[in-house]
MARDONU-781239 format. One record per atom (N, C-alpha, C): residue in three letters; chain; y, x, z negated. Coordinates in nm, 2 decimals, padded with zeros to 4 digits, m for minus. Each point is the difference from the previous one (the first is absolute). Example, Ala and Ser with C-alpha at 12.3 -4.5 7.8 and 13.67 -1.06 7.14 Angstrom:
2
[node ALA,A,[m00.57,01.32,m00.78]]
[node ALA,A,[00.12,m00.09,00.00]]
[node ALA,A,[00.12,00.09,00.00]]
[node SER,A,[00.11,m00.04,00.07]]
[node SER,A,[00.11,00.09,00.00]]
[node SER,A,[00.11,m00.08,m00.08]]
//
This chain:
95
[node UNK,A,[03.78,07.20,m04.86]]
[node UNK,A,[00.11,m00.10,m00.01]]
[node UNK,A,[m00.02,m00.10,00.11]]
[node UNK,A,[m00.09,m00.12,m00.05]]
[node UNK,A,[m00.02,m00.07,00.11]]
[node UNK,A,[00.13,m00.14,m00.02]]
[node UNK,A,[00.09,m00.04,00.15]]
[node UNK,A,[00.09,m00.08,00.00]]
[node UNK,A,[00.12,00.07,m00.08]]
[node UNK,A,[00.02,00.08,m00.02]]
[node UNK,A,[00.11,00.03,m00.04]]
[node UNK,A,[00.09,00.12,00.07]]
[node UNK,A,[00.12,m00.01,00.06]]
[node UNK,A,[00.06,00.07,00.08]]
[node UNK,A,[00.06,00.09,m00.11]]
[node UNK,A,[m00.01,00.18,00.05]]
[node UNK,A,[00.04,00.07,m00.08]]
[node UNK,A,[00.17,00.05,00.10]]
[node UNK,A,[00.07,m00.02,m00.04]]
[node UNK,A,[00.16,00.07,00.05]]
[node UNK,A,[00.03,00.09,m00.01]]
[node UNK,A,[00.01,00.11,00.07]]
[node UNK,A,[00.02,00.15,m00.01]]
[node UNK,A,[00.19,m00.01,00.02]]
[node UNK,A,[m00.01,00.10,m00.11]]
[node UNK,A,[00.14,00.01,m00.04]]
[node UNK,A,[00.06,00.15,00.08]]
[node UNK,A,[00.10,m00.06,00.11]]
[node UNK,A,[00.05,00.14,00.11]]
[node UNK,A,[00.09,00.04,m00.06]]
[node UNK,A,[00.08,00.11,m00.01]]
[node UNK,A,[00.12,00.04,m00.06]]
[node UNK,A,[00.13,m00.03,00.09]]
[node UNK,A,[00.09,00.01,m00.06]]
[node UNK,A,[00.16,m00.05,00.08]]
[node UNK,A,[00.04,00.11,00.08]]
[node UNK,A,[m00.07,00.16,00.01]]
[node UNK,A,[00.01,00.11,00.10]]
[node UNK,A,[m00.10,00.06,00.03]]
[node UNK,A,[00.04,00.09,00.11]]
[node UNK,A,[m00.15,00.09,00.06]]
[node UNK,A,[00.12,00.16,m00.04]]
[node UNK,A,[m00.14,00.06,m00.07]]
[node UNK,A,[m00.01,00.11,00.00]]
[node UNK,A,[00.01,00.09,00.12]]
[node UNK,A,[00.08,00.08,00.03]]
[node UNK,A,[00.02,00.07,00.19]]
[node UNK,A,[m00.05,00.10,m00.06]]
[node UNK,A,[m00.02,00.12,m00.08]]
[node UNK,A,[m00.01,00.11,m00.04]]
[node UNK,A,[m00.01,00.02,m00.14]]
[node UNK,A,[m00.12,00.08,m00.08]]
[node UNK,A,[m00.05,00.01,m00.16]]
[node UNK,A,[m00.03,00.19,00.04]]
[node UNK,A,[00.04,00.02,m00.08]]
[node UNK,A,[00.00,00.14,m00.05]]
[node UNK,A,[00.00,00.01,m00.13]]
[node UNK,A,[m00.03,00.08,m00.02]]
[node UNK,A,[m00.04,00.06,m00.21]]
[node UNK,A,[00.18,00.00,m00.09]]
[node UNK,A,[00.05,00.01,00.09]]
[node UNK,A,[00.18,00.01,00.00]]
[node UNK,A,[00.07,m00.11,00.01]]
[node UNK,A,[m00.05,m00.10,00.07]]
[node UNK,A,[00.08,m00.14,00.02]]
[node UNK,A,[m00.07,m00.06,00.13]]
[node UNK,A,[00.05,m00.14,00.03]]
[node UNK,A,[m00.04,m00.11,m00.01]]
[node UNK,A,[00.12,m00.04,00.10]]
[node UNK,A,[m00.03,m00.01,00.12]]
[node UNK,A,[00.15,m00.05,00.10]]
[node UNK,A,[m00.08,m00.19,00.03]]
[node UNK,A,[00.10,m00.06,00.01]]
[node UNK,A,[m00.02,m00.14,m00.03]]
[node UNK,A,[00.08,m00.08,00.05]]
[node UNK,A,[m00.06,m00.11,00.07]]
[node UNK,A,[00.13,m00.08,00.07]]
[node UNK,A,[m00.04,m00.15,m00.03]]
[node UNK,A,[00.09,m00.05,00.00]]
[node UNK,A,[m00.01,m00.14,00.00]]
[node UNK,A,[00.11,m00.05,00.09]]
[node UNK,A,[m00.06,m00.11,00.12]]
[node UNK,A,[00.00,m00.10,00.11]]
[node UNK,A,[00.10,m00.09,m00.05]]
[node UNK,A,[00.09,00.00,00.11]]
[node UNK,A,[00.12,m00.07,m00.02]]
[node UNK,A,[m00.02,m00.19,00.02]]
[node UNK,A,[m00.14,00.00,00.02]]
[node UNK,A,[m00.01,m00.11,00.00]]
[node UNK,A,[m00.09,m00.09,m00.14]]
[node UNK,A,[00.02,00.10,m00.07]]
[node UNK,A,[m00.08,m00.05,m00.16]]
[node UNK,A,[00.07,m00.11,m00.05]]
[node UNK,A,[m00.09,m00.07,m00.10]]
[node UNK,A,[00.06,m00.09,m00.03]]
[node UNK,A,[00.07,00.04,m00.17]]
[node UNK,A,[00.09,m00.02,00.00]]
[node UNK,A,[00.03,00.07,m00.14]]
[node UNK,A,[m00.07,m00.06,m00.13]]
[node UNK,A,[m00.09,m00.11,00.03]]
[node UNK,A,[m00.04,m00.05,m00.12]]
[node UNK,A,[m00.14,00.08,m00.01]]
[node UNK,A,[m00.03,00.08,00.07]]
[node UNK,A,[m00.09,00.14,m00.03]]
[node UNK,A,[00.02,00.13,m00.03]]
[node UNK,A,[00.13,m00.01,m00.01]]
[node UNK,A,[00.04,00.13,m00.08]]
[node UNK,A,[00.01,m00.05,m00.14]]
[node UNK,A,[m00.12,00.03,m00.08]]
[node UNK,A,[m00.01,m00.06,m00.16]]
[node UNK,A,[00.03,00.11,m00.06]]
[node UNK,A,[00.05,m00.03,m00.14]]
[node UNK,A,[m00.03,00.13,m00.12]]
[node UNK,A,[m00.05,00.08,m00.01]]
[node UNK,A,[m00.01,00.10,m00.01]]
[node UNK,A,[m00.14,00.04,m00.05]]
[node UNK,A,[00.03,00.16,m00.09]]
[node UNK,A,[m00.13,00.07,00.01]]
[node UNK,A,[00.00,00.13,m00.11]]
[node UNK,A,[m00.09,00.09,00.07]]
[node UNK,A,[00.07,00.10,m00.02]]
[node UNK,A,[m00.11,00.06,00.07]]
[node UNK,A,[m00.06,00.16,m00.14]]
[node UNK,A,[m00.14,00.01,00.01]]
[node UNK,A,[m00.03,00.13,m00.07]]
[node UNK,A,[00.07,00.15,00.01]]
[node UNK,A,[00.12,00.02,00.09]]
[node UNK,A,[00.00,00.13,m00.02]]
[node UNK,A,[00.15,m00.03,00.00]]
[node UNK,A,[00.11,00.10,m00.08]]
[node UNK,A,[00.14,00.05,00.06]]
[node UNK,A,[m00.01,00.00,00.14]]
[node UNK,A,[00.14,m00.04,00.07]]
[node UNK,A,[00.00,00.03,00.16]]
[node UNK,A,[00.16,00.03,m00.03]]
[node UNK,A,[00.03,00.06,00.16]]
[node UNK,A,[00.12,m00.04,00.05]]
[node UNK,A,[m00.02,m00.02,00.11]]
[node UNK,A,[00.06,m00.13,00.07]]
[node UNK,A,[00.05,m00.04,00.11]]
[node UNK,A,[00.13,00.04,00.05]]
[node UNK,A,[m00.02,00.04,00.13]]
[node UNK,A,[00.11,00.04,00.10]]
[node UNK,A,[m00.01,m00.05,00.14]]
[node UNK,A,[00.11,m00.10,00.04]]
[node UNK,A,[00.01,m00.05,00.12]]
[node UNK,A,[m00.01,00.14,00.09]]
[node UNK,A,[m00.05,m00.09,00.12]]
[node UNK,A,[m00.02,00.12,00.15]]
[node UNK,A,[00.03,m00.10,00.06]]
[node UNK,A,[00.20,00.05,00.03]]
[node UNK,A,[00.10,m00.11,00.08]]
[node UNK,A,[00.09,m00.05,m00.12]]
[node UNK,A,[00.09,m00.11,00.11]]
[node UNK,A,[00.04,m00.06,m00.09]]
[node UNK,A,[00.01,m00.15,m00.01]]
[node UNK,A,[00.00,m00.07,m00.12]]
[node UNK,A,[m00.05,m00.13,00.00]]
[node UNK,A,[00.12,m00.10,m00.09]]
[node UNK,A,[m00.04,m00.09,00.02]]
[node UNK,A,[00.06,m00.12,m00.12]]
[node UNK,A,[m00.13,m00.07,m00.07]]
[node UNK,A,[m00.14,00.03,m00.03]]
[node UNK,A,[m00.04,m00.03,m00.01]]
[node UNK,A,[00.03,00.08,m00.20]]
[node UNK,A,[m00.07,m00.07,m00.12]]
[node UNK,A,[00.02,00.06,m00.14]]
[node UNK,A,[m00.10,00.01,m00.07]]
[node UNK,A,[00.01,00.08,m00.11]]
[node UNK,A,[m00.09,m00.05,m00.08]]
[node UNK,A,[00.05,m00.04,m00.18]]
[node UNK,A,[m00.09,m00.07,m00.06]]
[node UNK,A,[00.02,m00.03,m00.14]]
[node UNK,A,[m00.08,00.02,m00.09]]
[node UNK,A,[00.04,00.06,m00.10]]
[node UNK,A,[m00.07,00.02,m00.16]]
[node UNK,A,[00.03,m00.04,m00.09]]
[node UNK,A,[m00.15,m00.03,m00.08]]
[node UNK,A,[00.04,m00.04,m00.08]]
[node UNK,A,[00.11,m00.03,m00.13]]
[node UNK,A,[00.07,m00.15,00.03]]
[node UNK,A,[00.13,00.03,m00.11]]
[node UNK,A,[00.10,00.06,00.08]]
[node UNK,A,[00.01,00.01,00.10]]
[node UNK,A,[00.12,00.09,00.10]]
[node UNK,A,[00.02,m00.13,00.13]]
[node UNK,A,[00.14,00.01,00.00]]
[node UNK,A,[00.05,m00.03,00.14]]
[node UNK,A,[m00.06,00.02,00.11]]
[node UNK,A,[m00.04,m00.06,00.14]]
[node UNK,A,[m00.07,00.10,00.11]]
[node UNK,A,[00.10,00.07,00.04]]
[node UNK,A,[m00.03,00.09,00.04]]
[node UNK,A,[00.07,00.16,00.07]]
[node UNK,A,[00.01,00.08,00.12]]
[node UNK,A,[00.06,00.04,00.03]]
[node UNK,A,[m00.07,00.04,00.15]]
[node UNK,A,[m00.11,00.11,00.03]]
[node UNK,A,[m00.04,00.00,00.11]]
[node UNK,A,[m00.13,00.09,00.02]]
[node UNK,A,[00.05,00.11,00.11]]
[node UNK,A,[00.14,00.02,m00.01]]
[node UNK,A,[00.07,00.10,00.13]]
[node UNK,A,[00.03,00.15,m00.10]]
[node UNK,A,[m00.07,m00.02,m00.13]]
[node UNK,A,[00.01,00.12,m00.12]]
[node UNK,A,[m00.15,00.02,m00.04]]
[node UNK,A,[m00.04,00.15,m00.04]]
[node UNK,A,[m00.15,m00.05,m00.08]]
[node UNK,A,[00.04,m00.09,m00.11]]
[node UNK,A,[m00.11,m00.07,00.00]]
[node UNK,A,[m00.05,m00.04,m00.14]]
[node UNK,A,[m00.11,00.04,m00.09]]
[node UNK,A,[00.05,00.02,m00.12]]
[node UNK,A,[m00.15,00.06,m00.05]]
[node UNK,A,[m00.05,m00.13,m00.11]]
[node UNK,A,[m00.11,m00.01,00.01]]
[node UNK,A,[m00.10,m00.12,m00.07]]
[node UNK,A,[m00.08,00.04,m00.07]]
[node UNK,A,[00.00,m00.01,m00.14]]
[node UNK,A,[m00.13,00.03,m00.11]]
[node UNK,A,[m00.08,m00.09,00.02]]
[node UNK,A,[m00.08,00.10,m00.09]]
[node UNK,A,[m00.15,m00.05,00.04]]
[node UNK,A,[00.01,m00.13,m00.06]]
[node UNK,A,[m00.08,m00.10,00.06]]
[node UNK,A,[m00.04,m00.15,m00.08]]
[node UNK,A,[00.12,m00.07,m00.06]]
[node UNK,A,[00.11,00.02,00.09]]
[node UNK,A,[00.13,m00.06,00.02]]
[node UNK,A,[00.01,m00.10,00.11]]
[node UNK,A,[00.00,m00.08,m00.03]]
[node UNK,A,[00.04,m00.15,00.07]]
[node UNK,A,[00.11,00.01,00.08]]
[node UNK,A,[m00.06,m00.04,00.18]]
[node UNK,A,[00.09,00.02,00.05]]
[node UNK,A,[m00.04,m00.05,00.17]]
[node UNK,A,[00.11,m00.04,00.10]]
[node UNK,A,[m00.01,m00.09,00.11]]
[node UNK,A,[00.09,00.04,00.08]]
[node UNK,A,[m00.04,m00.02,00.11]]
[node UNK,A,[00.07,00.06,00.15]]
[node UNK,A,[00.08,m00.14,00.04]]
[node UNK,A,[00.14,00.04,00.05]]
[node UNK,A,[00.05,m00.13,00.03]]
[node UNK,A,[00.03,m00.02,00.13]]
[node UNK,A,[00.00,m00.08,00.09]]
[node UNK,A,[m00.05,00.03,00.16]]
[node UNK,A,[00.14,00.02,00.03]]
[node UNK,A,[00.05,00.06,00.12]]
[node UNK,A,[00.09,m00.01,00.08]]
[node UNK,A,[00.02,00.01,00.20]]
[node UNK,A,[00.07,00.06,00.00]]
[node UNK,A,[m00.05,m00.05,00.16]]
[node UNK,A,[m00.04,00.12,00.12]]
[node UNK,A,[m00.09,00.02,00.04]]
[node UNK,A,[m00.11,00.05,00.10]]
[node UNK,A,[m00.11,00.08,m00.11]]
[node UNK,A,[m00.01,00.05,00.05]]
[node UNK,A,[m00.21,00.09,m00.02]]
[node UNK,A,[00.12,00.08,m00.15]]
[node UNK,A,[m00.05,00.06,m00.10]]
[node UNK,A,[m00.01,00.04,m00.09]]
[node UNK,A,[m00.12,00.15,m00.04]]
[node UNK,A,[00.07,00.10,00.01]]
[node UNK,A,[m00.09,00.10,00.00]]
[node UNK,A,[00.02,00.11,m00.14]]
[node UNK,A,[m00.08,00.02,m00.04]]
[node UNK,A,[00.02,00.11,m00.15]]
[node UNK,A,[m00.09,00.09,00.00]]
[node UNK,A,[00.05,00.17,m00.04]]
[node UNK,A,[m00.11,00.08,m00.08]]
[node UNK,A,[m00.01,m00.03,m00.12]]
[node UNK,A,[m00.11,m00.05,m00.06]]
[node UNK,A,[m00.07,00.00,m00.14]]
[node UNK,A,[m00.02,00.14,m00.07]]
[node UNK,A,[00.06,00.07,m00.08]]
[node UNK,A,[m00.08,00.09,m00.08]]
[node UNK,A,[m00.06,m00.02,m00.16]]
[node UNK,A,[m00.09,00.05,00.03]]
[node UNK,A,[m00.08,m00.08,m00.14]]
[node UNK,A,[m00.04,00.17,m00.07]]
[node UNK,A,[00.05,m00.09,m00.15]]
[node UNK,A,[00.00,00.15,m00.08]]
[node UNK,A,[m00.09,m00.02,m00.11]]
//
């Protein structure tokens, strides 16, 4: 690829901890919320706050919700994190 700048695409969190079981995950109170996009992911999960937050999440066709409950997300269900305020931390379990 000559002259052409390739853009590596970062994610809106860092993974702290992956195990075969789940997925602990935070996202930086200083994100910009216009990178918390849509998205789908391949497997069933449930997310569970670790703490408590005002930060939400939304699915598709649904109101946003809070993230101070699990949520459980099918698979290849459309869905987005909605920012709120300081660092933002979750167990992932993926089924």
């Amino acid at each position: 690829m000559i002259g052409k700048s390739v853009k590596k695409v970062s994610k809106p969190y860092t993974d702290i901890e992956i195990t075969d079981k789940y997925i602990i995950r935070e996202f930086n109170e200083n994100i910009d919320p216009i990178e918390l996009l849509w998205h789908r992911d391949n497997e069933d999960r449930t997310v569970e706050i670790l703490g408590e937050t005002n930060w939400g999440v939304q699915l598709d066709n649904e109101l946003p919700t809070s993230l101070n409950q699990p949520i459980f997300i099918k698979r290849h269900q459309w869905h987005r994190v909605i920012k709120g305020d300081g660092n933002l931390k979750l167990k992932i379990y993926k089924q």
